[in-house]
N, C-alpha and C positions, 0 to 999 in steps of 0.2 A: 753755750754754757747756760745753765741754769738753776734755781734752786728748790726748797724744801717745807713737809711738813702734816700733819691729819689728826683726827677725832674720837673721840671713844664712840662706838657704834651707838653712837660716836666716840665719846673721846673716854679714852681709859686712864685713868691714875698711873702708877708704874709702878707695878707688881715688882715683888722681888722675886727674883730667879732661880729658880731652884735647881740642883744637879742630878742628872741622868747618865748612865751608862749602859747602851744596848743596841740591838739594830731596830730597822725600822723600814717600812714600806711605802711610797707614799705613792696611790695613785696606778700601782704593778710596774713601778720602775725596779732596777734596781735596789737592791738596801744597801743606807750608808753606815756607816761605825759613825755614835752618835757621842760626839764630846762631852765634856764634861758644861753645863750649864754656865754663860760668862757671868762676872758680875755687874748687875742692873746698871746702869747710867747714872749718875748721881741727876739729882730732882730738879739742879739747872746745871745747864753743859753748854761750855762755848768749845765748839765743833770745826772750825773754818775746813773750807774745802779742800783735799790733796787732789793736784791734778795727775792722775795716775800712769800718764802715758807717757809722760817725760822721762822717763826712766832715774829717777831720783828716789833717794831712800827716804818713804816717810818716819822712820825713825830720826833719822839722822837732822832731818829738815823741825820734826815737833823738839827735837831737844836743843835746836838753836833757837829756835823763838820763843819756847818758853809754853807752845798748844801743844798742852796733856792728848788731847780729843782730836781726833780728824775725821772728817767727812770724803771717805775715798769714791772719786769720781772718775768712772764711772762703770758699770759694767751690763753689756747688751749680746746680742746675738752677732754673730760673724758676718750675716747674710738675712736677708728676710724670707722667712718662711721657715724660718729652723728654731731648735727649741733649746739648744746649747748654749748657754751664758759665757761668754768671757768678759776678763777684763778689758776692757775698752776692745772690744769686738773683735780682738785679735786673737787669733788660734794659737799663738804660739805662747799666748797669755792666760791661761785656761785655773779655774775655781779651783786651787787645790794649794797645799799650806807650802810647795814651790814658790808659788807665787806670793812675796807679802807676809807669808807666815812667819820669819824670824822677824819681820820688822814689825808685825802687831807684835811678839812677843817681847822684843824690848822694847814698846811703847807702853803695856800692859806692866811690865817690871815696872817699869817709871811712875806706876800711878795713876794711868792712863787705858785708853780704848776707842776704837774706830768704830765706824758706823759706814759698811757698804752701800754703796749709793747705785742703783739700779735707772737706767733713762742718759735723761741730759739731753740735750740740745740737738745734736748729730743724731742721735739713735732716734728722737723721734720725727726728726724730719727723713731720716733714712729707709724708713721701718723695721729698724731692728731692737728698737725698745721689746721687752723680751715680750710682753701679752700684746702685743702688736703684730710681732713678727712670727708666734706660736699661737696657734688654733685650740690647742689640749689643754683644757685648765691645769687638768690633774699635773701635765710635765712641766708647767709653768708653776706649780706647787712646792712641786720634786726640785725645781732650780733652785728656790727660795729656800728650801730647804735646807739642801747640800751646799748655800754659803752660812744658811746659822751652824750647820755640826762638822763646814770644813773648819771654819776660825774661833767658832765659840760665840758668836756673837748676839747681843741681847737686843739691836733694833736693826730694822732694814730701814731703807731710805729708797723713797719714789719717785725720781724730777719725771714730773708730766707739763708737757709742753707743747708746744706749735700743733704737730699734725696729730699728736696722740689725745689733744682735750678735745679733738671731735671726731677720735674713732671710737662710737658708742661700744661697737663690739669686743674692741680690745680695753674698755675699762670697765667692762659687765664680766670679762674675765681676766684682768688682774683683782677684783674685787672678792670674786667668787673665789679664786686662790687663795687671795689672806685669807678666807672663810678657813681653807680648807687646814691651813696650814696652823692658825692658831687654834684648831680644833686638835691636830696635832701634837700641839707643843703643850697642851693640856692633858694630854693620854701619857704622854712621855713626860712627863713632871717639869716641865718647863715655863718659861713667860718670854714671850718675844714680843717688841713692842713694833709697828710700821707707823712709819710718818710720811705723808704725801707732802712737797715742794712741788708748788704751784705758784705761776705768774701772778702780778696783783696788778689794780689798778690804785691810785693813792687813795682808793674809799673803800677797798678790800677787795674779795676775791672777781671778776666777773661772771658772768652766767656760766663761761664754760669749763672753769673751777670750780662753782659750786656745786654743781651737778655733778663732777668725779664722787665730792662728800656722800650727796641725793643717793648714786646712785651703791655707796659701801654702805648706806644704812639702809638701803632693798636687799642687799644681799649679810646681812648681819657680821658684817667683817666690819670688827673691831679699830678705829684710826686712832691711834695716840696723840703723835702733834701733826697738827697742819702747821706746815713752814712755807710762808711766803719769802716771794722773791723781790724786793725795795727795791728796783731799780730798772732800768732798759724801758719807760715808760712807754718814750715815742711818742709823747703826745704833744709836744713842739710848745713844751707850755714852763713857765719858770720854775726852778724845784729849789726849795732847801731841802735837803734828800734825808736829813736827820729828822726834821719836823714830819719828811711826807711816810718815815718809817714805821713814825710810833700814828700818823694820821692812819695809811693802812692797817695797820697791826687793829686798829679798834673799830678799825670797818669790818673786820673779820670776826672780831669779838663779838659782836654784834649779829652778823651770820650766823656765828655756831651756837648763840644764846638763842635764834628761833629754830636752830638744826635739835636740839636739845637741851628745852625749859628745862630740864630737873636738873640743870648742874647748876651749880653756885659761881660767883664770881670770880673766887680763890682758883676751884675747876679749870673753868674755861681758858683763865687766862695762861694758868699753866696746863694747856693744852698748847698754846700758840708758839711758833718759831719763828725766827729773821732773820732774811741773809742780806747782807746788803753786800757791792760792789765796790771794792778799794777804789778809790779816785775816781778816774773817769771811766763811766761805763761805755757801753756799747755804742748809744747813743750819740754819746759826745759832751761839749766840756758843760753843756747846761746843766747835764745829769752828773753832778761832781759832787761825792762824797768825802766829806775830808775827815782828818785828826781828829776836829775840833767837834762832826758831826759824830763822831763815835762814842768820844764821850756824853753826849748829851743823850745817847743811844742806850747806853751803860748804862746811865743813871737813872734813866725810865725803865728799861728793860728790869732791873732788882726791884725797883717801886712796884713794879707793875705784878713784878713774879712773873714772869714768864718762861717757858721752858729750854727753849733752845737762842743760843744766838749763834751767829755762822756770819760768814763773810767767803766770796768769790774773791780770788782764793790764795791760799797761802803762798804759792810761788809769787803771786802779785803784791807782797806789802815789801815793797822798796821802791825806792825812788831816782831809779833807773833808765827812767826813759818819759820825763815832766813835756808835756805837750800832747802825748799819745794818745789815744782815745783805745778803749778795750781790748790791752795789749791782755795774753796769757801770765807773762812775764815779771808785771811791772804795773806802778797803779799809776801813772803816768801824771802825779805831783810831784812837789817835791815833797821828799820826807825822807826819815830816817827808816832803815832794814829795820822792820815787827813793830816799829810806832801802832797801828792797829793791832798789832794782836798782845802786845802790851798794856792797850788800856782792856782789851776784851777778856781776858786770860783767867783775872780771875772771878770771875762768872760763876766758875765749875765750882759744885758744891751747892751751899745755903744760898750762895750768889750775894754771899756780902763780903765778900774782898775789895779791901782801897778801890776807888775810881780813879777817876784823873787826877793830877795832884790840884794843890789848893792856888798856886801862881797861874792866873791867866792874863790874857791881852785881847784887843781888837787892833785890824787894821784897814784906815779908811783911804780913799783918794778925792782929790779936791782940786779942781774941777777932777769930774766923775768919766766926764767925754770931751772929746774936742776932735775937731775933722782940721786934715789938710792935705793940697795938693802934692802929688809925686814931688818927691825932689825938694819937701820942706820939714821942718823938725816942731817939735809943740814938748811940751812941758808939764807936767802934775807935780802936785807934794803929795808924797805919803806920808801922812801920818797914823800912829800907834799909841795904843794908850791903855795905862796898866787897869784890866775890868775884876780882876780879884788875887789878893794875896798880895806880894811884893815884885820890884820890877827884877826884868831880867832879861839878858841876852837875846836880841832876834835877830837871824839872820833874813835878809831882804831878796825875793828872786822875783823874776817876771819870766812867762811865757804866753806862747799862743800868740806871737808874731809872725807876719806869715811872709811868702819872698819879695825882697825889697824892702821890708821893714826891720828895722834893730831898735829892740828896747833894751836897757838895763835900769836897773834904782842904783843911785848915789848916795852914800855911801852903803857898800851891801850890809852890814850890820849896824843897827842902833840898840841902845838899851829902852827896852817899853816905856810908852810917854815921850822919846824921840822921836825927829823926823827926818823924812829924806826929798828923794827930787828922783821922780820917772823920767826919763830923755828917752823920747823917739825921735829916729830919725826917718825920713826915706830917700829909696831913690828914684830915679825917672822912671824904671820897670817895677815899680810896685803896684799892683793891680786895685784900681777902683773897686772900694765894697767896703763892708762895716766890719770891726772885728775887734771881737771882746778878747784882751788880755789880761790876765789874771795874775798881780799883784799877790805875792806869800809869807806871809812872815811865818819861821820856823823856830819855836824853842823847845824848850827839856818841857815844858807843859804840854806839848802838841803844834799843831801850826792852825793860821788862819788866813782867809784868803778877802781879795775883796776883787772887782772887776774892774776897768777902764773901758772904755765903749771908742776903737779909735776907728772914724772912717777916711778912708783916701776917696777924694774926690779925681774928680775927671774922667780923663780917657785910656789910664797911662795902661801901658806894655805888662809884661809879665806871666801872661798864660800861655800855657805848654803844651802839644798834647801829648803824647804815648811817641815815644823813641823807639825806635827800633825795633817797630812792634811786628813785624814779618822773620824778624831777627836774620835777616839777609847780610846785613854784615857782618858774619858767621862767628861772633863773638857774643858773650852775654853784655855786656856793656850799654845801657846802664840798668839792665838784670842784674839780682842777686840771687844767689839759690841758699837753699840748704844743701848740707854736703851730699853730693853724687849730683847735682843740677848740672845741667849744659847745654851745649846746641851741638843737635845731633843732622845724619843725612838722611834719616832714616828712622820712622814715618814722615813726611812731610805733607802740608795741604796746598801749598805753592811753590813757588821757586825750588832753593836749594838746601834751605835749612828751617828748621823748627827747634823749638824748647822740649826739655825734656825736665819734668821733674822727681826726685828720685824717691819717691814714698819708701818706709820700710818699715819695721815693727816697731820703732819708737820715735818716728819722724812724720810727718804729713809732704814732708819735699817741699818745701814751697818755695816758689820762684816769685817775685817783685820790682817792682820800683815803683817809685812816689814822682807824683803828677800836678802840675799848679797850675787850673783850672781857674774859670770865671766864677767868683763866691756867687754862691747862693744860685746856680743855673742849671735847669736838667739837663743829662746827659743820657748816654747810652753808650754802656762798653761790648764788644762786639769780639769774637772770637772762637776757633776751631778748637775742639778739645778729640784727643782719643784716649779708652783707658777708663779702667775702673775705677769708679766714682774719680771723676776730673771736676775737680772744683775752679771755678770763675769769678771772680768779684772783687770788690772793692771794699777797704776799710780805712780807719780814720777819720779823716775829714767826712766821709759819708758811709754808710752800711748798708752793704745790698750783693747778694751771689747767688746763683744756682748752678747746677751741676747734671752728668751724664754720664753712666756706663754704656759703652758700648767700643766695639772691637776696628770700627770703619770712623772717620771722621765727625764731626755732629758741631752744627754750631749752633754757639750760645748767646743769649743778648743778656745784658744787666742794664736796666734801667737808673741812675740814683741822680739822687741832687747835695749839691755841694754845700758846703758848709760856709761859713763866716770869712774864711780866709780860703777855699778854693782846694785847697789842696787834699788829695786822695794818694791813698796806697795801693796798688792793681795787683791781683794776686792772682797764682797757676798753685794748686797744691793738690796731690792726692788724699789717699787715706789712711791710714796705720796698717802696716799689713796688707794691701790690695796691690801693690807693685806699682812699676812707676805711670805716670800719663803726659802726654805729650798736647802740647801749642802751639797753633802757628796763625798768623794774619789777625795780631791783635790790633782793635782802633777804636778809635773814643771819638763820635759824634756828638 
């Protein structure tokens, strides 16, 4: 996954949108029947991401949380070398008011408006990001097109990422298309805005984001906002992920101030976007975004005037699975369903709607670290303390203990300015290594976190490797699939049984189980795949996969290194639509 943002050739104001009714050619493709003109974006827009393959109604999903605005992710080509857009690459999901039409219409009733979002992560390490994967500007024009006058809509969205920010030829023509296309939308009495979402580093964009910008203003296509992406840094370095948001956001500002002197300050800034990552990103728990960083996000984001704010993504703000590192699902804190999109929400507009409310808190631990051997217990006080407004209710959690170790706080709620008591304990198989647990206190203000640093000395027991990784004992056990997964007789790469995972149009199939490793140790996971696009890898505790089409056997190696407390997720999954792929003689060196 990833996110958003771009420049007026550079960076444009946001025209208002005017209506058209007629056909139109674009390139000697087909002509499409040309909608009625949407209306503009308001001047700040909090947008968070719909993850669109889940097969979930974004209407249904924006009018429980309260986000008017969605950022629908994603839509690329089926296959590389094709010029056909769908929604998330699947064919059976294809550009046309079928798909999503009634649900921008009752999100548009509401007040509201979507913003298609082109790219993303998969498509550009797949090559099916669409000027990647299509050679013809002009029909890469004609795509761009045919999603502004299938839904009406008034901006496109660009995530350019991984392998697409160093394919010069595919961003010389997505560039030269917006050329083509807002030349278009100006013939046809229209205003279409594009914004490129691009990776950052915490000092803004790196060389090979700026040069996407470089090279739209050789080719005189117009960028509205650039939207960076705050998070997934990987740079094994400390983050307060709030401070390093608004840190990048003005390394950028800065960028587009020597991309183009004649804008003013007001310009520029509302030229800029940000998406940050609910809780734990991809990374892991250093890169942890919380509550309490949103609002501080909030309240610079309106100071600053900025034009977009966004967050990775909406199925992810609940707190549903606290410990997780870069679930789809889930921001893997604790928090309450739409906590972030509650304080982000009202944004849309002037962007001076209420921020966080006025009662806040801190929570610290005291001692901060303390080591012990397997098989012994140690002790902290947490304490909390009322930092604005009046005190009030917090509930007390801990996570990020790993096997062999049990933490809880005593008692689980105090009122702010109260204190409790952290109890670890371990046992004789808890694995020597260091391991930050994360201390949360949750109220109606937001939540806040602090850390524990607990190391197990010694030699003890506790690491694992891969179960049942031949799957010879002809059950899944302790695989889990998604539904249609099993172990099949047939294809096999050894003995008598292999994995099979059941991809389908709104599933990836993915088959798992979770592994308790030596913390902080390289490894190398190792395995047969067959099957279009067969994914390989490991999440969680470490990030790292690559993948194979192909119709005969093919094996694959994944490299990673473990995390604080050892433990990894091993995954087999296919791809939306490409049918199932098969596993067998999985092992972890």
């Amino acid at each position: 996954m990833r996110l958003h943002r771009s420049i007026r050739a550079l960076l444009a104001g946001g025209a208002a949108l005017a209506t058209s009714v007629g056909l139109t050619v674009m390139g000697g493709t087909a002509a499409h029947a040309v909608t009625p003109a949407a209306t503009p974006l308001p001047q700040h827009v909090f947008a968070p991401y719909f993850e669109a393959w889940t097969g979930q109604s974004p209407a249904a999903l924006a009018s429980q949380s309260g986000a008017k605005y969605l950022t629908m992710a994603f839509i690329q080509t089926a296959s590389k070398g094709t010029c056909t857009p769908y929604w998330n690459g699947d064919t059976g999901m294809p550009v046309s008011s079928a798909q999503f039409g009634a649900d921008i219409a009752t999100i548009r009733a509401a007040g509201g408006d979507v913003i298609p979002s082109f790219g993303g992560y998969t498509a550009d390490n797949t090559g099916t990001e669409l000027a990647d994967s299509c050679t013809d500007v002009n029909a890469i024009a004609s795509a761009f097109e045919s999603v502004i006058t299938t839904y009406g809509i008034s901006r496109i969205d660009l995530d350019v990422e991984d392998n697409s920010l160093t394919n010069t030829a595919g961003i010389d023509r997505r560039n030269k298309a917006i050329k083509l296309v807002e030349d278009w939308a100006t013939a046809n009495g229209r205003s279409i805005q594009f914004s490129y979402t691009l990776p950052t580093t915490t000092g803004g964009l790196a060389d090979s984001g700026l040069d996407v910008l470089k090279n739209a203003v050789q080719n005189n296509a117009r960028i509205d906002v650039v939207n960076i992406m705050t998070f997934d840094y990987y740079d094994n370095a400390s983050h307060n992920m709030g401070n390093d948001t608004q840190n990048a956001a003005t390394g950028l500002y800065n960028q587009l101030a020597k991309l183009d002197p004649g804008r003013t300050a007001a310009q520029l800034w509302g030229s800029i976007g940000v998406t940050d990552m609910l809780g734990i990103d991809d990374f892991g728990a250093a890169e942890t975004f919380t509550v309490a960083d949103a609002g501080n996000v909030y309240d610079w984001a309106v100071g600053k005037g900025i034009n977009t704010l966004s967050f990775w993504a909406l199925q992810r703000d609940n707190g549903g699975c606290v410990g997780t590192a870069g679930s789809d699902s889930c921001s893997g804190i604790s928090q309450n369903t739409w906590d972030f999109t509650h304080v982000f929400e009202p944004f849309s507009g002037g962007g001076s709607g209420p921020g966080p409310v006025t009662d806040d808190f801190s929570v610290s631990a005291s001692p901060a670290a303390g080591s012990v051997p397997p098989g012994s217990s140690l002790r902290s006080s947490i304490a909390t303390a009322v930092t604005a407004g009046s005190a009030q209710p917090v509930a007390l959690s801990v996570s990020g203990a790993p096997a062999g170790v049990t933490a809880a706080v005593s008692p689980g709620s105090v009122n702010a300015g109260g204190s409790a008591t952290l109890n670890i304990s371990t046992t004789s198989a808890a694995a020597p290594g260091t391991y930050p647990l994360t201390v949360t206190g949750s109220a109606t203000s937001g939540s806040h976190s602090t850390t524990y640093t607990l190391t197990v000395t010694g030699s003890g027991g506790g690491a694992k490797s891969l179960a049942n990784g031949g799957l010879e004992s002809g059950s899944l056990s302790p695989w889990t699939c998604q539904s249609g997964g099993a172990v099949v007789t047939t294809p096999v790469h050894s003995g008598s049984y292999a994995l099979s995972a059941a991809a389908g149009p709104s599933r990836t199939g993915e088959c798992d189980q979770t592994v308790t490793l030596a913390p902080n140790t390289n490894y190398t996971l190792t395995g047969w795949v067959q099957g279009n696009y067969a994914y390989l890898g490991v999440n969680g505790g470490a990030t790292a996969s690559t993948w194979a089409s192909a119709s005969g056997w093919t094996k694959l190696t994944v490299p990673f290194t473990t995390g604080a407390n050892g433990t990894v997720t091993v995954y087999l999954h296919g791809w939306y639509g490409q049918g199932d792929v098969y596993g067998d003689d999985f092992s972890i060196a």
